[in-house]
FIPAVEX-169425 format. One record per residue: residue in one letter; x, y, z of N, C-alpha, C in turn. Coordinates in steps of 0.05 Angstrom, whole numbers, plus 5000, padded with zeros to 4 digits. Last residue first. Example, Ala and Ser with C-alpha at 12.3 -4.5 7.8 and 13.67 -1.06 7.14 Angstrom:
BEGIN
S525749555142527349795143525850015157;A526448865156524649105156526449345156;
This chain:
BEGIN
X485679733287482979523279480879593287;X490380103288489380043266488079773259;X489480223345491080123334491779923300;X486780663387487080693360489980543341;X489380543438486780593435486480523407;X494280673460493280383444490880343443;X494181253464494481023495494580753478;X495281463422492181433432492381343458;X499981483411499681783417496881683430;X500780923387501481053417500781243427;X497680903347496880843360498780793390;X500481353315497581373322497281243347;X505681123304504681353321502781483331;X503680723274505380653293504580853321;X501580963229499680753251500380783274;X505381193218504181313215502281183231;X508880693202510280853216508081033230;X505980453157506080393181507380503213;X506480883120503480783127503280653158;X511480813106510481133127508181033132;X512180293086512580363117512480583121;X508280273035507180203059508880223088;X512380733011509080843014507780673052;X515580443001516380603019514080723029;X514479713010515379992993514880173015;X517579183044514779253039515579493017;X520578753051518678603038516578923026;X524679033081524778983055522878783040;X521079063130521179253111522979313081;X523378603158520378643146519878853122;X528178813188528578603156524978513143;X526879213213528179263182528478993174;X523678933244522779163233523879153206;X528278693269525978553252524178713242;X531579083293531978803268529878643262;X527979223332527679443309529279183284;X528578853366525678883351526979003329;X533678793382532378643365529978703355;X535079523385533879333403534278993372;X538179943366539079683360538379473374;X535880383428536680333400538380073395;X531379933476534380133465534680203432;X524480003473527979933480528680073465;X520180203449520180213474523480043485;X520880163387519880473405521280453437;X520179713382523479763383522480083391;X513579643389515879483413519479533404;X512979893343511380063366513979853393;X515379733296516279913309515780023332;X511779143298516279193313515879443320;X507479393294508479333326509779343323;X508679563235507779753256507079743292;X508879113214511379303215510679483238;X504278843214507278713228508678973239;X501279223185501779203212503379073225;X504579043131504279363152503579413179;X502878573129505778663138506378953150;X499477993154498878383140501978473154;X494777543155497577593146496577863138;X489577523199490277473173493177603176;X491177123257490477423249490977343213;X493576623277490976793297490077003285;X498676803235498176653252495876823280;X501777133198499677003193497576803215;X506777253202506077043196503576933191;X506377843212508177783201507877433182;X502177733261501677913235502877813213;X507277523295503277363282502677523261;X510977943287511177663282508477503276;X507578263323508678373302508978133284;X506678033374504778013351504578173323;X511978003399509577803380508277853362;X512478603400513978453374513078143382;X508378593447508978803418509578733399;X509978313488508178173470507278413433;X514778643500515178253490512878283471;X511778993512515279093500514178813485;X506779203543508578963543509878993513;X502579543540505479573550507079363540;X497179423539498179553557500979483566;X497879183483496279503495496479533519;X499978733502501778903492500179153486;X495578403522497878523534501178813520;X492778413490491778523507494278683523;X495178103446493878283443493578553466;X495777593471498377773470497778123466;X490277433477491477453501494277713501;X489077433417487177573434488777663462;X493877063402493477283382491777493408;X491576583420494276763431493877003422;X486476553409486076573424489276703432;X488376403345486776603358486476683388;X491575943361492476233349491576443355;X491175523396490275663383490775913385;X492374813418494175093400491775203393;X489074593471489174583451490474743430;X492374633528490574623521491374543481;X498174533559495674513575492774523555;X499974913503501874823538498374783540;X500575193459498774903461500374713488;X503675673443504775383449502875033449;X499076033448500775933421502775723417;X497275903495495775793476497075893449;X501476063530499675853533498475713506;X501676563509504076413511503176073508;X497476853532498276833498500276553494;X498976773583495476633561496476583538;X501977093590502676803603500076653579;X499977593578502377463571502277253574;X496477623620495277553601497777493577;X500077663664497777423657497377373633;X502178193660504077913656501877593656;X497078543664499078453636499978233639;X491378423692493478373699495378233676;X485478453692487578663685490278673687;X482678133714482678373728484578513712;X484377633671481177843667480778053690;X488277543689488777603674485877813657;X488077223738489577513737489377623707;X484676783717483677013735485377283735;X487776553685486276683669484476933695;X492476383723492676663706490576713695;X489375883730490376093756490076453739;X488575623694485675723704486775973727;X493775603664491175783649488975753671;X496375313712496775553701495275723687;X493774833708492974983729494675213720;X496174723656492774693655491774853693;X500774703665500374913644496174883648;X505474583694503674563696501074673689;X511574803702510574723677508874543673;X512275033751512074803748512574523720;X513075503742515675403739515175143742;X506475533735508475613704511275483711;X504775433780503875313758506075343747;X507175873811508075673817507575563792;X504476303784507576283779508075993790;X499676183805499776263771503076183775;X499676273860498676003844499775953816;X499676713867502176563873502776253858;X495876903859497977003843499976863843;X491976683904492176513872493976703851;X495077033945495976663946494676583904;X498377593933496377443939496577173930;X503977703909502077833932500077713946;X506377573862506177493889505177523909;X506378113838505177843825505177623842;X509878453854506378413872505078243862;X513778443827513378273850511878173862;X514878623776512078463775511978273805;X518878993785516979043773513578893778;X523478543784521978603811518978783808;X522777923751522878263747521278283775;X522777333762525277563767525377793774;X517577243733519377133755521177193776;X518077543675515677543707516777433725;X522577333658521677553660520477623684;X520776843656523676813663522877143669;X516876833611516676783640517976733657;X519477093573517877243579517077133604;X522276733549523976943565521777043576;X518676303536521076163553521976513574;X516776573496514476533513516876433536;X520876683464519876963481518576903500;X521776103449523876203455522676523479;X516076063425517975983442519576033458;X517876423378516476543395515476353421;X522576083346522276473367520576453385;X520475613344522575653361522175893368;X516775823296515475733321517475733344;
């Protein structure tokens, strides 16, 4: 629970900073969402972000997952992180990738399934450097698994990038 903590901590240290997500400021209830969060005002933060976050807006829906795997402002639920990080890491998000590599991994919002664990680390150590930390959690998952189940997941892996994250084995 510290890790993913710990990502929900970097991940809005992230948004904050990255100029990438400047236009996340653009408009006054975008502005709302980030104020909330450095506030650590987490109940006007899920109503701010849940708006950026149903136009389509990744670092929102990051912020949701975050929200409700932490149990900031509402009640912990898995499922509902599990759905938010979900979203966000089909469209892109590096961070919420190897989350929910980890929920898989653990079991948490999703039944326990290591092949697909395996098959976000690899889809989020895809997207950094070589010797990212993802890919160390890749390989230390894949001594739980045989060799059959990581081409299985390798094989997902690449599916479900080559799709856009269309086809992500659910």
């Amino acid at each position: 629970m510290q890790f993913i903590k710990f990502l929900g901590q970097l991940a809005t240290l992230i948004m904050v900073v990255s100029g990438a997500n400047a236009q996340i400021l653009a408009e006054d209830y975008k502005g709302k969402c980030l104020v909330a969060i450095g506030a650590h005002d987490y109940k006007t933060a899920l109503k701010e972000c849940s708006i950026l976050a149903h136009q389509g807006n990744r670092s929102a829906m990051s912020v949701l997952g975050i929200i409700y795997y932490n149990g900031e402002g509402v009640v912990q639920d898995y499922s509902q992180s599990f759905y938010w990080t979900r979203l966000a890491a089909e469209k892109g998000s590096v961070l919420d990738q190897a989350v929910l590599g980890s929920m898989y991994e653990r079991g948490e919002g999703v039944r326990q399934d290591y092949i697909r664990a395996h098959m976000w680390y690899n889809i989020a150590a895809a997207g950094q450097a070589p010797n990212s930390s993802n890919a160390g959690l890749r390989d230390d998952l894949a001594k739980k698994l045989t060799r059959d189940d990581i081409a299985l997941a390798q094989g997902m892996a690449s599916e479900c990038m080559n799709s856009g994250f269309q086809n992500c084995g659910d």
